[in-house]
N, C-alpha and C positions, 0 to 999 in steps of 0.2 A: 172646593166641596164644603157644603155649612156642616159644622159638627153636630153630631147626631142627637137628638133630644134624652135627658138625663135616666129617662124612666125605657130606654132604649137599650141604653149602655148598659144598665142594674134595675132591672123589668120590680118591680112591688112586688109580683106576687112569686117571685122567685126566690130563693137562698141563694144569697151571693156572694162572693168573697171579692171586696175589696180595697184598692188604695186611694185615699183621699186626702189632700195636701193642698195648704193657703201658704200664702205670703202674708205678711205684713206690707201696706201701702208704699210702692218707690222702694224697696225692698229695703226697710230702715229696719234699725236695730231694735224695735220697740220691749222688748222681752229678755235682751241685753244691753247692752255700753252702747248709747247711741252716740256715732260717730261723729252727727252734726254737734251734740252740745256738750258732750261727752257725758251724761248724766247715766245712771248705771238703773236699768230697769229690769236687772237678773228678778227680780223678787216677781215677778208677773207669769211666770213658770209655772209656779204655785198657784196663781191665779185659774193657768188652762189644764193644769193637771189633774186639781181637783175639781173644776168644770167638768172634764170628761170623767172623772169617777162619779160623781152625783149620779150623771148623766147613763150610767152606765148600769145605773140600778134603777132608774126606768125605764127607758128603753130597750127593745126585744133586740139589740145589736152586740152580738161580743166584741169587745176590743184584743184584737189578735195581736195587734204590738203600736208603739205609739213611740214619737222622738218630738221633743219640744226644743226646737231650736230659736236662737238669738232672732231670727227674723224669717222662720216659717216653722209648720208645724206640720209633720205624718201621722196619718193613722191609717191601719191595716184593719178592716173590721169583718163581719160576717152579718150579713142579714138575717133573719127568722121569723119571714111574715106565717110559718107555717107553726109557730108555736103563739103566736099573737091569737091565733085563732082556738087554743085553750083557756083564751083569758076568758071571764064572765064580763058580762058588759058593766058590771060594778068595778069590776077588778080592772078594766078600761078607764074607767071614771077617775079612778083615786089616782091610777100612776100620772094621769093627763093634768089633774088638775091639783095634784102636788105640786107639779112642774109651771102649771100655768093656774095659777089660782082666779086671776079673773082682776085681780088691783094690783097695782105696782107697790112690789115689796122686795127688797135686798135677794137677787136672785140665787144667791149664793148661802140662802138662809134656809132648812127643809121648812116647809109648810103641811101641817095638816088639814086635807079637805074636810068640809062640814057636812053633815047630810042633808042637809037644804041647797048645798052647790050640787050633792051629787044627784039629788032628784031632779033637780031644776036642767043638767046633761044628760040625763034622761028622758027626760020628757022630750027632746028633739031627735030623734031615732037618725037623722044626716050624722049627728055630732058624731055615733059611736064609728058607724064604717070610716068617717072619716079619719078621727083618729087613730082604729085601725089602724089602718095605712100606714098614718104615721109613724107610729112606735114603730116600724120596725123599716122606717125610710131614713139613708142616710143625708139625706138633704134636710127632711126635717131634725137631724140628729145634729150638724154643723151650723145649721142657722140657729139653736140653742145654743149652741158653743161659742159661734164665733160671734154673737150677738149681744150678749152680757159681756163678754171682755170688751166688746168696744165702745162700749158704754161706761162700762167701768173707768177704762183709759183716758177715756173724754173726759169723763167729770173730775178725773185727779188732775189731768193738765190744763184742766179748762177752756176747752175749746169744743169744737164741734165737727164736723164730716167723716173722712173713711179713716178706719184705721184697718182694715183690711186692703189686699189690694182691689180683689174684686170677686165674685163667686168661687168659689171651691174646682178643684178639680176634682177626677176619680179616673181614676181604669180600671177595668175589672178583670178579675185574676179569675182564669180557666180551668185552670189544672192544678194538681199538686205542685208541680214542680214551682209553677209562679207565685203560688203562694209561700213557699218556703223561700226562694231567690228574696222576695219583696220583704217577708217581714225581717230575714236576715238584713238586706239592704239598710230597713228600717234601723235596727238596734243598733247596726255599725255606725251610722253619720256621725257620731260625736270621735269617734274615736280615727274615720278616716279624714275628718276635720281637723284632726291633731287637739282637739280643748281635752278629750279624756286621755289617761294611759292604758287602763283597762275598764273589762266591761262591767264591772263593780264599780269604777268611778264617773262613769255615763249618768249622768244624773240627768233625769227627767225621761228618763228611756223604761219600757218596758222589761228589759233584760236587767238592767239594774234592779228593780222589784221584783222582777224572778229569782234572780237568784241570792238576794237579800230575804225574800217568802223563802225560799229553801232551806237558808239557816235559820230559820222561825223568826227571824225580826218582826216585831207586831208596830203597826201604825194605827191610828184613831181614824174610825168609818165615819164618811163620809158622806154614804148612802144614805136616801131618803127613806124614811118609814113605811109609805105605801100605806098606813090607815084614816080612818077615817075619827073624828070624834063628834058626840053627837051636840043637836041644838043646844041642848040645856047645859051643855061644858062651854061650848063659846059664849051663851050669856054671861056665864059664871067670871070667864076669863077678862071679858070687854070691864065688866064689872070691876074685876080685882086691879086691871092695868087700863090705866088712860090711855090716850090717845098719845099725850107726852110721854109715855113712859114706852111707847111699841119698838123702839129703839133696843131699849135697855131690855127686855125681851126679849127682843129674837138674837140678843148675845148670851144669856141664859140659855135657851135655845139649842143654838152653836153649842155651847160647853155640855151642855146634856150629849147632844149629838159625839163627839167627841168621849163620850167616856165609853164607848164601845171600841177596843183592841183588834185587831182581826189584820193578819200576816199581809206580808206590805203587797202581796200578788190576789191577796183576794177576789179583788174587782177585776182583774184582770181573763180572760178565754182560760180553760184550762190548754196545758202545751199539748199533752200528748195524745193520744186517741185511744181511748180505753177499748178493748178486744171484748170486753165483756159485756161493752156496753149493747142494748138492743137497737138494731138497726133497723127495726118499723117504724115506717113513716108516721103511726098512726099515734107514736109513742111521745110522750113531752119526755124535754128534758129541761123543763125550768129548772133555773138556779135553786136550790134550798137552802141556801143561805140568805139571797136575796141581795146578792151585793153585786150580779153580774146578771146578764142575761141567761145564759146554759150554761150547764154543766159538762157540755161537748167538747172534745180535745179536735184538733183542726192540723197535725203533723204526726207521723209513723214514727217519731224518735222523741227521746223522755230529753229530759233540761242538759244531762252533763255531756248526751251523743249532740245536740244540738249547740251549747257553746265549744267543744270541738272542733265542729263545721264551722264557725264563728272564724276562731282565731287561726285555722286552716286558709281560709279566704282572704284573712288578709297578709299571707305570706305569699300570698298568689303575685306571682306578677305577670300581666299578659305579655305572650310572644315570650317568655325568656321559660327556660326548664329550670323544673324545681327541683333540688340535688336531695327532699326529700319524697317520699314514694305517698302517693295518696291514704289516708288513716284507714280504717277499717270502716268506720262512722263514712265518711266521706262515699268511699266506694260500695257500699249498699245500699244507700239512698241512691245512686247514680244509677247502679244495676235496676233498681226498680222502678227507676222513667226512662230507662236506656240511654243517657247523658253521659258521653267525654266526662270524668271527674273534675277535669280541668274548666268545662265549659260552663259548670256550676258555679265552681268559684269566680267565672270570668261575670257571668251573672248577677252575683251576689252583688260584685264590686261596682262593676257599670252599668248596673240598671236603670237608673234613669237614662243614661246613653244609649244604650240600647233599643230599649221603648221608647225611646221620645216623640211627643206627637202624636201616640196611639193613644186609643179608649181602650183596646183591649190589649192581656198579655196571656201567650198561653202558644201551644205546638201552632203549626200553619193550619191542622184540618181544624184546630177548635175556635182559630179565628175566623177561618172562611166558612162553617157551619155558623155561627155566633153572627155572623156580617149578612149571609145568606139569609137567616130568620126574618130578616128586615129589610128584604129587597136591596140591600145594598152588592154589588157584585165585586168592591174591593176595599180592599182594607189596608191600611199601616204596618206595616212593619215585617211580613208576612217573609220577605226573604230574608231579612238576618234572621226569623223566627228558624226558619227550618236550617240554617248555619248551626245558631248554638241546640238544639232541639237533636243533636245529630251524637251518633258514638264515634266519631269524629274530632278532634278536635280542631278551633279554631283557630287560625292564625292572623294577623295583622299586618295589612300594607303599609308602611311607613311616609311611601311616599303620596298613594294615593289616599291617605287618611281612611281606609273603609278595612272590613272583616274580610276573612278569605277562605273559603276551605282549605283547610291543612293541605290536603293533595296539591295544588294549584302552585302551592309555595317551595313543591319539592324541588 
């Protein structure tokens, strides 16, 4: 069966929650120790980290959680075509063309649009719906990302073709429950890798800037300015700086940018769901800071009930009994998707196992509702879905490698 076209899986004019994850090309080390020459390309983290926070303050996408590994890269994100639609078409113009100014210039540098670029994407009434769109599509959101790194990487090793392996994936997360399973999943890689020993030493993880923001540690922004300046300042500027000098500029630039402080989770979704917040559809919640998409929390539990759950999961071990009783944290979140306690944990930890092969993750009705929208009559995944989906716990065949219900194994 051919896999389902991208705008299928995570529809544009929907809000979506999802996961999206590349490789690096033959699955090389390129962002680590690569194995072939042993040359150490840790520094290149920094490369995609701060790509996605740039990126993070134009784009109508929150970043739910994110893990930058030695030779692939997760993100958990949220779409917001429905807050794209409080933009003004100027305020369209500046984020588009901060990001894409129109001449190749160090992508990694903010640029300020002119108002002669922003009249000039004006004047073509296609450009605006189209970008639209964009801001708040994650394939236009990765093809930024993963398109400056490999260009970047190119011209340092000097050579030329893929350095990715090949388009992105995604699945799209259904329910609560997959959304908490996945961006857990997420923040744990380094640590069920064995490189970190705890989740403060997870470096390049979301969870690690959480709860580093928690104790107010502040890091230098990133984000782009989003204004505009007008004709007669760029005459001024072209004037005061050559054409030799545009170098040495936009590293002044850079240092400018950087003397803005702002807690190392800034950029980051906020975690929890605020009760207060209003729940009309008709309501923005743009960022006001400017340094993330919303100001929307996206899980029922604040930082320290959710690292809990964390280090809960990975005491998990499937099939064997835990000689500890489930936390309180653990068992309310369970009670409020009607989940085995145990079936979360087993979730968190095998999730790519689990779902593999699917576009989507979520209970069986919200996959076969989800698969049904689009004529399709079946889906992946759908009976281990309703295994762990169950107050039930699951159990494990050993010999025949597959999930069991518990009962079956009595």
């Amino acid at each position: 069966m051919p896999r389902p076209r991208r705008d299928e899986v995570l529809p544009p004019d929907e809000v979506c929650f999802a996961h999206c994850y590349n490789r690096f090309v033959q699955g090389s080390y390129l962002s680590g120790v690569d194995q072939a020459t042993g040359k150490d390309y840790s520094y290149r983290k920094d490369w995609i980290t701060q790509r996605i926070e740039q990126l993070a303050s134009i784009f109508l996408i929150d970043i739910l959680a994110f893990a930058v590994m030695d030779n692939h890269l997760h993100l958990v994100v949220r779409t917001c075509p429905d807050e794209v639609l409080q933009l003004s078409d100027r305020d369209v113009a500046i984020r588009w063309l901060s990001l894409h100014p129109g001449y190749h210039l160090d992508e990694f540098v903010c640029i300020d649009p002119t108002d002669a670029q922003i009249l000039a994407f004006l004047a073509e009434p296609e450009n605006i719906l189209r970008v639209r769109m964009a801001l708040s599509s994650p394939s236009a959101f990765m093809k930024d990302l993963c398109e400056p790194i490999a260009k970047r990487a190119n011209a340092e090793d000097g050579r030329t073709g893929h350095v990715w392996e090949g388009r992105f994936k995604a699945e799209r997360l259904l329910d609560s429950l997959a959304i908490l399973v996945c961006v857990a999943y997420v923040d744990l890689n380094l640590l069920r890798a064995g490189i970190a020993m705890t989740l403060e030493g997870s470096d390049y993880t979301s969870i690690q800037a959480r709860i580093l923001g928690s104790q107010n540690q502040m890091a230098p922004s990133l984000a782009y300015s989003k204004v505009a300046i007008s004709d007669q300042e760029v005459a001024r500027r072209i004037k005061e700086v050559p054409q030799a000098q545009l170098r040495k500029r936009m590293e002044i630039a850079r240092k400018q940018a950087e003397r803005r402080m702002v807690f190392k989770d800034a950029w980051l979704a906020q975690l929890a769901i605020d009760k207060k917040q209003s729940v009309n559809p008709t309501d923005s919640h743009l960022s006001k800071n400017g340094l993330r998409a919303t100001d929307k929390g996206f899980l029922t539990v604040n930082l320290d009930q959710y690292t809990k759950i964390l280090m809960e999961s990975l005491r998990f071990r499937p099939g064997k009994a835990s000689a500890l009783a489930p936390s309180r944290e653990l068992v309310e979140v369970s009670k409020s998707v009607g989940v085995d306690p145990s079936n979360v944990c087993w979730l968190i930890n095998d999730f790519k196992k689990i779902f593999r092969r699917g576009y989507r993750v979520g209970s069986p009705e919200s996959m076969r509702k989800e698969a049904a929208r689009f004529g399709r009559k079946r889906t992946s995944n759908t009976k281990v879905s309703r295994l762990f989906y169950s107050k039930q716990a699951v159990g494990f065949d050993e010999l025949q490698r597959k999930y069991i219900a518990a009962s079956k194994c009595q």
